[in-house]
N, C-alpha and C positions, 0 to 999 in steps of 0.2 A: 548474069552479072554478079547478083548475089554467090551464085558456087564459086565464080572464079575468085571474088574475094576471097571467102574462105577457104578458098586452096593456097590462095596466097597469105593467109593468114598464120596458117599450118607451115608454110614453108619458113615463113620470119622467122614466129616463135619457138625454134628449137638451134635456130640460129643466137638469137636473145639470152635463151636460156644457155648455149655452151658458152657464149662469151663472159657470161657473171661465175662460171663454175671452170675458170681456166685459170689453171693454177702454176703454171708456167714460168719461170724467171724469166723469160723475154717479154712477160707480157707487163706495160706501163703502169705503174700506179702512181696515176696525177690528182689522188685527192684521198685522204685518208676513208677508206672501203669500213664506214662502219656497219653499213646497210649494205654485206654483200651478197646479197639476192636482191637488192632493189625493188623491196615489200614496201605496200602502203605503210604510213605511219600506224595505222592499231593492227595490221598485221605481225607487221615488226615487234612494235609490243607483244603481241602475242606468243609468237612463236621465240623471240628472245627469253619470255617465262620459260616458255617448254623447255627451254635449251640449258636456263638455269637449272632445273631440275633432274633433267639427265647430267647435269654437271655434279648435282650432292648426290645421285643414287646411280650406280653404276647399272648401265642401260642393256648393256653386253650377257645375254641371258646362256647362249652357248659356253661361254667360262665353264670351268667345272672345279677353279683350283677355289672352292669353297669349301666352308666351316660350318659343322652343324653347330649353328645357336645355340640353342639350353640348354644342350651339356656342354659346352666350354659355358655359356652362362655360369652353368653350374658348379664346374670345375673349380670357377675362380672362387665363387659368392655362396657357396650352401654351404652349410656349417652341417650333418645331418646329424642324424641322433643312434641310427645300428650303428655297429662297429665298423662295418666293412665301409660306409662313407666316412666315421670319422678317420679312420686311416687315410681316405683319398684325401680328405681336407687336409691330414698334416703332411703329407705327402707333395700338396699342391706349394705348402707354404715353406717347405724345407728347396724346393727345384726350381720356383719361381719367388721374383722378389715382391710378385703382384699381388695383392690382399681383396682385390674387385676388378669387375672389368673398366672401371672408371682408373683405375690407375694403369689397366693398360693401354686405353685409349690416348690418357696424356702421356703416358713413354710415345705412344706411335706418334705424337704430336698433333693429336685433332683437337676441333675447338670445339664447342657447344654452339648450338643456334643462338641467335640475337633472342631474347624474352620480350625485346619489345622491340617499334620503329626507331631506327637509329638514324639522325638526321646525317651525318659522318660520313656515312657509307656512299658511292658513288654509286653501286650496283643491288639494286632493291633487290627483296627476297622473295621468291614465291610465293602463296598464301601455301602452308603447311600444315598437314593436321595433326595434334598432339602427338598422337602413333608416329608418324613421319618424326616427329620433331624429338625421340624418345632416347638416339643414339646423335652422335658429334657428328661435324658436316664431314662427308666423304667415307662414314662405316655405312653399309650397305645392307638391307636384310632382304635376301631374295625367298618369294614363295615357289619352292620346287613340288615337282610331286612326290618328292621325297620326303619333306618339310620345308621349314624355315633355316635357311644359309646363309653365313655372314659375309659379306667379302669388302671389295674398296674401292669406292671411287677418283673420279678426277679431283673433285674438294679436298682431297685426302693430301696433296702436293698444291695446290691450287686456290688455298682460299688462308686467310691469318686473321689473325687476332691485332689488330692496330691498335693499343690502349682501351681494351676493352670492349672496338670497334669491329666489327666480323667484316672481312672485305674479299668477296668473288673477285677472284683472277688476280690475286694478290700471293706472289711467292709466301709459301709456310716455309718459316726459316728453319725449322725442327721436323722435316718429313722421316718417318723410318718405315713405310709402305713396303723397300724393298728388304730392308734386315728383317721385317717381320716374315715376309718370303724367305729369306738365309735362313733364319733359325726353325722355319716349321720344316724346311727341305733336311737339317741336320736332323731333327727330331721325329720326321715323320716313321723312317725305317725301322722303328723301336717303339711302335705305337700298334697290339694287338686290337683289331676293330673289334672284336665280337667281346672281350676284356671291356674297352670303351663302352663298349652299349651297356654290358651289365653291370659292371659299375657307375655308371652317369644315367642308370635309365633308358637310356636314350631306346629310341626306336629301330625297326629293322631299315626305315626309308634313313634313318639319320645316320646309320652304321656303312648306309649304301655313299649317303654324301662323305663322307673320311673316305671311304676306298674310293671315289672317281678323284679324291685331292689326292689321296696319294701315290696314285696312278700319274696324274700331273704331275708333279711333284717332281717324281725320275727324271724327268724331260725338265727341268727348271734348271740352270747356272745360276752359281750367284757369288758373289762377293762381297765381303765387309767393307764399309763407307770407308773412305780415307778420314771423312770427319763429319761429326753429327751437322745438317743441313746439305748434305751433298747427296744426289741423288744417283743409285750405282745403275741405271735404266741400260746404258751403252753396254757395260759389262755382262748385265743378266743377259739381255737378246743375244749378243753374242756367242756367251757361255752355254745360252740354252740351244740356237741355232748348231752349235758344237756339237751336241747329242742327238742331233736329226742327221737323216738320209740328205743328201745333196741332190736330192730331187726336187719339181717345182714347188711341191708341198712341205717341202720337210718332214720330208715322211718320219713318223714315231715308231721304230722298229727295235727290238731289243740284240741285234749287231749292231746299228749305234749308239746304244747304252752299253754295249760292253766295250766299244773300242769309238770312244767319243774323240772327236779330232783337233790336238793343240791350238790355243787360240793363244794370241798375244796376252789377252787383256785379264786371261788370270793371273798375271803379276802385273803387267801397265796399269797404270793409274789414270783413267778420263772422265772421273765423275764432274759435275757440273749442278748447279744447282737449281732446281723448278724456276722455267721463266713467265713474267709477269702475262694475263692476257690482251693486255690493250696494248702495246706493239706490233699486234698482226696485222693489226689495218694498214699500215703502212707498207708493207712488207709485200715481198715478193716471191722470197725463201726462207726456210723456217730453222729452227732452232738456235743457239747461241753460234755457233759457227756459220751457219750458215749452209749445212751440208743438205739439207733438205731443200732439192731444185726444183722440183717439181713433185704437183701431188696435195693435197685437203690436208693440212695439219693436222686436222680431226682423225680422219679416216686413217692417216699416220700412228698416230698417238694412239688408235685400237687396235691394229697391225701389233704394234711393238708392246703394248703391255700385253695383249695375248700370247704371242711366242714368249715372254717374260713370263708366263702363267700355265704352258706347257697346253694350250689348246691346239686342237686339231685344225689345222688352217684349211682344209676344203669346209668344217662346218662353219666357220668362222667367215670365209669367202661368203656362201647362203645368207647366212645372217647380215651382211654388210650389203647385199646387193637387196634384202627385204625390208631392210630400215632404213630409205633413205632419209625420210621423215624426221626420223631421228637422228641421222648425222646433221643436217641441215637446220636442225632446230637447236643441235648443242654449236656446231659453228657458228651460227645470226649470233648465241648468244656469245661466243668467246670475240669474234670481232665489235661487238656490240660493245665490250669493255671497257667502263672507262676507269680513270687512275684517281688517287686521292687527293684532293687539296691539302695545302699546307695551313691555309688561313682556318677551312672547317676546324682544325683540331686544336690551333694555336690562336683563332684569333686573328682579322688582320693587322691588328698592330703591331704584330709578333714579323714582319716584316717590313725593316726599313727601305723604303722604296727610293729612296736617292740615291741606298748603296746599291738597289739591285739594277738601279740605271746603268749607272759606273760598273758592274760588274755585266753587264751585256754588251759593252763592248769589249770586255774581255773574252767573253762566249765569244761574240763572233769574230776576234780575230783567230784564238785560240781551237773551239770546237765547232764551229759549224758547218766547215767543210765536211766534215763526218757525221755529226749528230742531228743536221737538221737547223730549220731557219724555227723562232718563235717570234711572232711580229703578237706584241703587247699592248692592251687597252691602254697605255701612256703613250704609244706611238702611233696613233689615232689621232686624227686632226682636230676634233673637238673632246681632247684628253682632260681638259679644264674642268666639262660638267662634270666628269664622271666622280663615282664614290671610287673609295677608298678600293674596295677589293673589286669594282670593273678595272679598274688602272692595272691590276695585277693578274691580270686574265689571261690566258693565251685566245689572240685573237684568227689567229690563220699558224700550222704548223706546214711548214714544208720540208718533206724529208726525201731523200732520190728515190727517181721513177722506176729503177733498178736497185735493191740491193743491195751493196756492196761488201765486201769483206777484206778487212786489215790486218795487215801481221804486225802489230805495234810492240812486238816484242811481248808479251804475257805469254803465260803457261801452255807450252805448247799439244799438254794432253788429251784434249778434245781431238786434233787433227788426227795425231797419232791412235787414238783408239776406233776411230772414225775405221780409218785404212783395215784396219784389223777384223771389217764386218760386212763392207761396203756389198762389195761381189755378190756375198753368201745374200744378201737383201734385195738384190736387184735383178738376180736370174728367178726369185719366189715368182711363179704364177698370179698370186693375189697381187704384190707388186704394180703388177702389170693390169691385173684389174683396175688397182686403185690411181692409178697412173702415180704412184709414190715414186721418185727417182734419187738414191742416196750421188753425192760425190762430195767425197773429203775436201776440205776446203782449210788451206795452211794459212790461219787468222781467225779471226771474230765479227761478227758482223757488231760493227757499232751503231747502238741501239739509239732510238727517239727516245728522248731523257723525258719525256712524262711521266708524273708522278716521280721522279727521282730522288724524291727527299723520302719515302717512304720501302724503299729496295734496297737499303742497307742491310746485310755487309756488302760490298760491291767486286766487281769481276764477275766470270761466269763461276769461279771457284772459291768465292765471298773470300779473297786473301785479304783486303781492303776491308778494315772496319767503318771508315765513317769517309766521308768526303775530302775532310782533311790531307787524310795518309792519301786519296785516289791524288792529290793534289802535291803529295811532297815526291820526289825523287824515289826512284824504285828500289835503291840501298839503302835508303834512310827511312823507309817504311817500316812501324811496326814490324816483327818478327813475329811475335805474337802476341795474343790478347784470349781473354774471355769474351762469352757470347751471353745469353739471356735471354727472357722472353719481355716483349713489347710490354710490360705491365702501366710502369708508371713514367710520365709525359717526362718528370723531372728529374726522375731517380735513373730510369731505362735507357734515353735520350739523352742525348747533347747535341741541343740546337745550335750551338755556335758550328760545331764541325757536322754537322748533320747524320747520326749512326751511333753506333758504342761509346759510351763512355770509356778513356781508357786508364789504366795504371790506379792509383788508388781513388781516382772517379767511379770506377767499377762497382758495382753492388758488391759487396763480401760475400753473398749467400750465393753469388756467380764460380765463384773460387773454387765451392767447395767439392765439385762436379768435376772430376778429370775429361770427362766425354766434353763438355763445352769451352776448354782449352784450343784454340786455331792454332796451328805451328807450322808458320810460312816456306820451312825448312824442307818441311816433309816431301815426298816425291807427290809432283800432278798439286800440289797447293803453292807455286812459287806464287811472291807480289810481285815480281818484276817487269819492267814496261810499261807504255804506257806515259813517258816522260817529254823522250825526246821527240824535238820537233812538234811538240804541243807546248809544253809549257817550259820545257828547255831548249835551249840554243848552242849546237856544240860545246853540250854538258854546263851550261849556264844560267842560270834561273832568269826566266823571262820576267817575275812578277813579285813584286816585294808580299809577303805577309798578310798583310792589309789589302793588296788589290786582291789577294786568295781569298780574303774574306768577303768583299764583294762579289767573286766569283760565286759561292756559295752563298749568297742572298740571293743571288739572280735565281740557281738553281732551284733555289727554296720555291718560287713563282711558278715554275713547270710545269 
């Protein structure tokens, strides 16, 4: 009796186990999947640590497109005292505009760790040791047996600075992860390694790490952003898939570095900017389109930033089929994600809760059929006892059991660059390991508006600066604006529109930066859509001014 149990025991549990690991767009999601491995609670805990940490240190040890350390340390930061380094010194400060590596960190747009607990944040930080904590979330230093390597992680695109507030799974408005790939690919072919070692020092294992990058490197496409926060990820894989064999590997041969094969998208425009992580729980297919039908986000997201990094995809297969551990510990944590409140940073006073009543029947005549149901602690039967910020709570979120994707008229550049890749992605071998399945999808997936007062600028292509403009007509939108970083609550914000301050609201010292200029005009950055048949009625405004304000208190609750 006992063996037959256990036989039958063996047969359930891998029935169990595919059903939580089915990544499928037919398959239902009737309850937001934050726990999706269905771990006890202090396992969950656990292994959502783990997953934050493979989130700030890139996990991916097969990469090869790394950086030796302490001579770019050096590069930037030693002043020396022979001649042959003070030449390199003023040689580093006449080619680059960088004076340290801390000021190239904040061009790439990373943030430092939190110095202490930050009650703010929704997604606590791992316990870190000073070493660990020594570089900005998502710079990476990998121990090779060559030496010490820098490279990048997911934090790198994936984590922001809210007023001072560090927050996991939170869009970086300012990522340059991929332009720092464009310009080491433009720079590499004019960089003598054996030159590098004896002027920087450096060692023979560190002279070995520059030639396996710029070996990578060959094999890397890349393209300049249409605009600083837009992320060129769609472009690179393709551009780089471009220089591979059309085999199931992509084989790395040097007949496809000499005769690399036209892709649309090194003139089309489909960047898109890092999406938040607490919307995957909902979810059924991935990315802002929605073109990813099947397949682990995760296991996705290491796929494409490796062909984006010029790795070998048979060792890169090896390595993904030996760390499940690790995929599974960074996914608990990216579904794990939760979003920010609005009350933590402002206060709940900072929300009028009579308008954001009034403005919930606006949401759900207006956006619910797409964005989802939020049923709020004031619509609770015993709302009376409750405080102030249980009233403004989301109590139950219901968002569709499938998916769906809208052509609401916005920027049609994602579809379009999609089509331009799809093929080349889905005949890969790994692919098919990873059961990843690309299909261009002509729309947007519209997203659960959680955390939504915090994910400005808005669109997949931030044309929209604050809530306002997502809410005025798609002609009458801004054209353009300044961007900025999150510094100050009063100065950086505008809580009435929730996003950018605009016109002479704007910080001055926003101005003085051409690169954070948005120009709605440009190609792949239209505002347009988005209007009708939400909040207009055969081109008519549905909602005076005032009820738009209410709509944006409701939002503010999210």
């Amino acid at each position: 009796m006992k063996k037959q149990l256990f036989k039958l025991i063996l047969f359930i549990f891998p029935i169990i186990t595919f059903a939580q690991a089915n990544w499928n767009r037919d398959v239902e999601v009737t309850s937001p999947r934050e726990n999706i491995y269905q771990l006890s609670p202090e396992m969950l805990s656990k292994t959502v640590m783990e997953g934050r940490k493979h989130a700030l240190f890139y996990p991916v040890t097969v990469s090869e497109l790394r950086i030796p350390y302490e001579p770019l340390k050096n590069f930037f930061e030693s002043k020396p005292n022979d001649p042959v380094r003070e030449l390199l010194y003023r040689l580093t400060q006449t080619v680059s505009p960088f004076k340290s590596m801390d000021e190239v960190y904040k061009w790439l747009g990373l943030h430092d760790f939190p110095t202490e607990i930050q009650a703010e944040t929704p997604n606590a930080f791992p316990v870190l040791t000073a070493r660990e904590k020594e570089l900005p979330m998502g710079a990476t230093l990998m121990e090779t047996p060559d030496g010490v390597a820098l490279t990048f992680g997911c934090a790198a695109c994936h984590t922001s600075d809210l007023f001072g507030v560090k927050v996991l799974g939170l869009t970086n408005r300012f990522p340059r992860a991929n332009e720092f790939f464009r310009r080491g690919a433009m720079l590499a072919p004019y960089v003598n390694t054996f030159v590098f070692r004896d002027l920087l020092h450096a060692t023979e294992g560190e002279r070995q790490i520059l030639v396996k990058a710029k070996h990578n490197l060959k094999y890397v496409g890349v393209r300049e952003p249409i605009s600083v926060g837009l992320d060129t990820s769609l472009a690179q894989v393709a551009l780089s898939l471009s220089k591979r064999e059309q085999d199931a590997y992509a084989s790395r041969t040097e007949r496809s570095l000499r005769h690399p094969r036209p892709n649309a998208l090194e003139k089309k425009a489909a960047d898109s900017k890092p999406a938040v992580w607490w919307n995957v729980k909902y979810k059924n297919r991935w990315l802002s389109d929605g073109s990813i039908v099947a397949g682990n986000p995760v296991h996705t997201n290491f796929l494409w930033n490796e062909i984006g990094r010029g790795t070998d995809l048979h060792e890169l297969e090896v390595w993904l089929k030996s760390n499940t551990k690790t995929i599974e510990a960074l996914t608990a944590a990216v579904f794990a994600t939760k979003p920010p409140r609005y009350e933590k940073f402002f206060g709940e006073n900072a929300i009028d809760i009579a308008m954001a009543q009034r403005g919930q029947k606006h949401y759900v005549q207006s956006c619910q059929r797409c964005h989802g149901t939020y049923e709020k602690g004031w619509d609770l039967p015993g709302a009376k006892a409750l405080s102030k910020t249980e009233l403004i709570q989301n109590v139950k979120v219901t968002y569709h059991k499938k998916t769906p994707v809208r052509d609401v008229g916005t920027d049609p550049g994602r579809y379009l660059g999609m089509n331009a890749f799809a093929a080349d992605l889905n005949r890969l071998a790994i692919s098919k390991t990873i059961g990843t399945v690309v299909e261009p999808q002509k729309g947007y997936v519209p997203p659960p508006l959680d955390g939504i007062w915090a994910r400005w600028p808005y669109f997949h292509n931030n044309s929209a600066p604050n809530l306002c403009a997502v809410l005025t007509r798609g002609s009458e939108r801004p054209k353009t604006y300044v961007a900025g970083p999150a510094k100050s609550k009063t100065r950086d914000f505008d809580q009435d529109c929730v996003g950018y301050p605009l016109g002479a609201k704007a910080p001055a010292e926003w101005k003085k930066d051409p690169d954070f200029l948005y120009d709605s005009r440009k190609e792949g950055l239209s505002n347009l859509g988005h209007d009708e048949k939400i909040f207009l009625k055969d081109g008519q405004e549905i909602y005076s001014q005032s009820e738009k304000r209410e709509l944006v208190e409701f939002l503010k609750t999210l």
